[in-house]
N, C-alpha and C positions, 0 to 999 in steps of 0.2 A: 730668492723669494721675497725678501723683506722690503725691494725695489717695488712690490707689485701692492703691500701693503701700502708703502709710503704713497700711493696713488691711488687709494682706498676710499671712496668720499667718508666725511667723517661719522657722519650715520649710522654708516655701517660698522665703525669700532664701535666698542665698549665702552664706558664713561670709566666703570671702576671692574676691576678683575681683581679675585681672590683667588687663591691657590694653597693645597695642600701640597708641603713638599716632602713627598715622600718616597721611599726606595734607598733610603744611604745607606741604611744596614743592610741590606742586600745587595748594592752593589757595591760595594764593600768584600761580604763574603764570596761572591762570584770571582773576587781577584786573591782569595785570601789571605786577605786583610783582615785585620779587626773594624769591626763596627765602627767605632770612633772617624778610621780613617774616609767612610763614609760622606759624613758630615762634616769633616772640612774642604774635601773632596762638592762637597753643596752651596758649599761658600760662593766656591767659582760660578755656580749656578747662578747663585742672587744677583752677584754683581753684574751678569748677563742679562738679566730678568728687566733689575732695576733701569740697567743702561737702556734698554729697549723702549720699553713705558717713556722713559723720558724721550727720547727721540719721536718716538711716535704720539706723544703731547696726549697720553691716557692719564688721564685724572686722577686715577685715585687704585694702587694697588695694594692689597691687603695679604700677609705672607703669614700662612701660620707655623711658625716656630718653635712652639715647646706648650702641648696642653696639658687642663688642668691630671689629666691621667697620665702623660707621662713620667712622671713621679716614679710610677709603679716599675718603671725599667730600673735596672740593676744600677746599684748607686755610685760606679765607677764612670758610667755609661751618662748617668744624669752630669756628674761633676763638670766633666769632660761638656758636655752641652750648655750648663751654664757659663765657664769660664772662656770659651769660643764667644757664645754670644756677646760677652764683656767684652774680650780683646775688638772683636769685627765691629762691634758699637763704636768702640773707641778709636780704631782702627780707618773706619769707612767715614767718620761723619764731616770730616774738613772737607771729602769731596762731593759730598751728599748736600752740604751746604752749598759751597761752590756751584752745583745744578740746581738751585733753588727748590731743593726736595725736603718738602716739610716731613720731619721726624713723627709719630704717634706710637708709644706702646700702647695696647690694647693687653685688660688681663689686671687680674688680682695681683700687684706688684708686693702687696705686705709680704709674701711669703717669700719676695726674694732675699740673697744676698745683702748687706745694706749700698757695697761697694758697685753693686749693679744697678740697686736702686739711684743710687748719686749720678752714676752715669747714664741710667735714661733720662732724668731730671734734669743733666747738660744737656742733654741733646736735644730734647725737645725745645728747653730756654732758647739754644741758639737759632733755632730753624724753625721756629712757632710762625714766624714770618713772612718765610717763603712759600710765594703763590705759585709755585711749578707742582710737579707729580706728589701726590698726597700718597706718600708710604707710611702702611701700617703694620708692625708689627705684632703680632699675638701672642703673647707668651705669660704661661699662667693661665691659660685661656680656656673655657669653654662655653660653649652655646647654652646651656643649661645654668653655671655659672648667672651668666651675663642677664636671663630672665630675671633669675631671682635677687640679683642684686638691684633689677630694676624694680622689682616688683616690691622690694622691704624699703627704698626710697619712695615710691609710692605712698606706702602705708605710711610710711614717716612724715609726709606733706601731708596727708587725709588728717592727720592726730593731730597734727601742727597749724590745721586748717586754710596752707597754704594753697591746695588746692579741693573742690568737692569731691567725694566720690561719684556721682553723677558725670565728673567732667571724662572719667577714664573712657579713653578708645582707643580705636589703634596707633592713631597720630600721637595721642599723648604717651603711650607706652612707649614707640618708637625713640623718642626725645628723653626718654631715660637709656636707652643702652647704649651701649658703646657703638663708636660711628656713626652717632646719631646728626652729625654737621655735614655726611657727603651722601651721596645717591645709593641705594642696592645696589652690592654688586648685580651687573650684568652677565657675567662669566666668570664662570666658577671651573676651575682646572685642579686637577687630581692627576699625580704622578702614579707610575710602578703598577699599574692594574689591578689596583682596587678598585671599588663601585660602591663608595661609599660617604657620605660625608664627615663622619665622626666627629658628632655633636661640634662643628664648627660654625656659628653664625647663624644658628638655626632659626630666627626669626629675620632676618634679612636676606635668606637666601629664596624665600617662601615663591618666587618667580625667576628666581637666576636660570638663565642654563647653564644645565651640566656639561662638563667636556673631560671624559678619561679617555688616559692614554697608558699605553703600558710602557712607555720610557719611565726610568729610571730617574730621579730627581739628579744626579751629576752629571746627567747625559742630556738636561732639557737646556737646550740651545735658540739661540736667533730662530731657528727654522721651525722649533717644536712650539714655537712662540704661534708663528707665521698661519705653520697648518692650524692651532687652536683658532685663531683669530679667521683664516677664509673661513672654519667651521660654522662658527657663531655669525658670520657676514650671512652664513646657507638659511639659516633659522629666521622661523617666523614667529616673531613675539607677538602674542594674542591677550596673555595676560585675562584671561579665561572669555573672553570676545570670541567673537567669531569670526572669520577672515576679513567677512565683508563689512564688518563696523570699524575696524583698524586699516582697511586698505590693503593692497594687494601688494604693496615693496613691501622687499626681507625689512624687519627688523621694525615695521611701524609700529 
C-alpha cells in the first residue's frame, strides 16, 4: 500500500499531521501485561511513524506524548513515562539527526525532571538545523495550557508597549503559541477509538481533519499510516467555502 502512496501527487498529502497516540494501556491489558508494557511496546510505533513521514518528505509531524492531565495517572505509571521518554530521547536522536529531522518539544518543560529538561535542550541544540521532517513532540502539553500562556505574553508586550492592543488578531495570537513557525496540522489522527481530541492543539486544529481509527497505538503501522493518508487524499477541504469557490479537486 505504501508503493501507491509514494505515487501520491503531493497535494494530495498532508503538509503537517498530528496524532494522539493512544491505546498502550489497553493493549497492554488485552495481552495481560501491565500497562507500562504498553508504552514501550508504542516506542516501536513512533519509530515507524517517524520513519514513514521521512520517506514520504511530510513536513512536519506532531506526536502527542504526555499531557498536561496525565499527571493524574498513578505515579508508578507517570515515572515509568517519564524515564522511557529520556532514554528514547537519548536513545533515538543520533539517528534522528543522521535523517535531517529537526527535534521541537512542545509543552511546559519547567515542570520536568531537570535531567530531561538537559536532554531536550541537546537535542534540539543539535537538530535546530536540519531542514528535513519537522518532529514535534508534546509533552507537558495542553491545548488550554498553550492559549494561555499565549495570551499572558500578550498581556506582557501590551504593558511593555511592545505591541498595541488594537494590534491583537488571530494572526498575531497564532505567533504566540507553540508551533507557531509551521502550517496547521492538516491531519489529525487518533488511535484506539476514541472521538475525541483531548484538549490537544485546540487552536490549530480549528480546520484539521479528523481521522479515528480503532487500532491500537502498538499496532499502527506503514499501512495504518497508508489507509489514514488515502482517507484525507477522499476529503474535501472547503475551509468554510463552498465547493465552488475552492474548486472541484480533493483537497483544494
Amino acid at each position: 500500500m505504501t508503493d501507491v502512496i509514494g505515487s501520491m501527487a503531493a497535494n494530495l498529502l498532508p503538509k503537517h499531521i498530528a496524532i494522539v497516540m493512544d491505546g498502550n494501556g489497553r493493549w497492554a491489558q488485552k495481552r495481560l501485561l501491565p500497562r507500562v508494557a504498553g508504552h514501550h511496546k508504542g516506542v516501536e510505533a513512533v519509530r515507524l511513524v517517524v520513519q514513514y513521514c521521512v520517506e514520504k518528505q511530510i513536513e512536519a509531524l506532531t506526536l502527542f506524548a504526555f499531557s498536561s492531565e496525565n499527571w493524574q495517572r498513578p505515579t508508578y505509571e507517570v515515572k515509568t513515562l517519564m524515564s522511557l521518554l529520556h532514554r528514547v530521547l537519548s536513545a533515538e536522536i543520533k539517528e534522528l539527526h543522521a535523517n535531517n529531522v529537526r527535534l521541537t518539544v512542545i509543552g511546559n518543560i519547567s515542570a520536568l525532571a531537570m535531567s530531561l529538561r538537559k536532554a531536550i535542550i541537546k537535542a534540539q541544540e543539535l537538530t535546530k538545523n536540519n531542514d528535513g521532517l519537522k518532529l514535534n513532540i508534546a509533552i507537558n502539553y495542553s491545548g488550554k495550557w498553550d492559549l494561555t500562556q499565549a495570551m499572558q505574553r500578550i498581556a506582557r508586550d501590551v504593558v511593555q508597549g511592545t505591541i498595541d492592543s488594537q494590534q491583537i488578531n488571530q494572526e498575531l495570537i497564532s505567533e504566540y503559541l507553540m508551533l507557531s513557525d509551521i502550517v496547521a496540522p492538516d491531519l489529525f489522527i487518533r488511535t484506539s477509538g476514541e472521538q475525541r481530541i483531548s484538549n490537544f492543539l485546540l487552536w490549530q486544529l480549528a480546520y484539521t481533519e479528523l481521522y479515528f481509527t480503532n487500532t491500537l497505538w502498538p499496532d499502527f503501522n506503514d499501512n495504518s499510516m497508508t489507509e489514514a493518508l488515502h482517507w484525507y487524499a477522499a476529503r474535501q477541504r472547503r475551509f468554510g467555502m463552498v465547493l465552488q469557490e475552492v474548486g472541484t479537486s480533493v483537497n483544494a
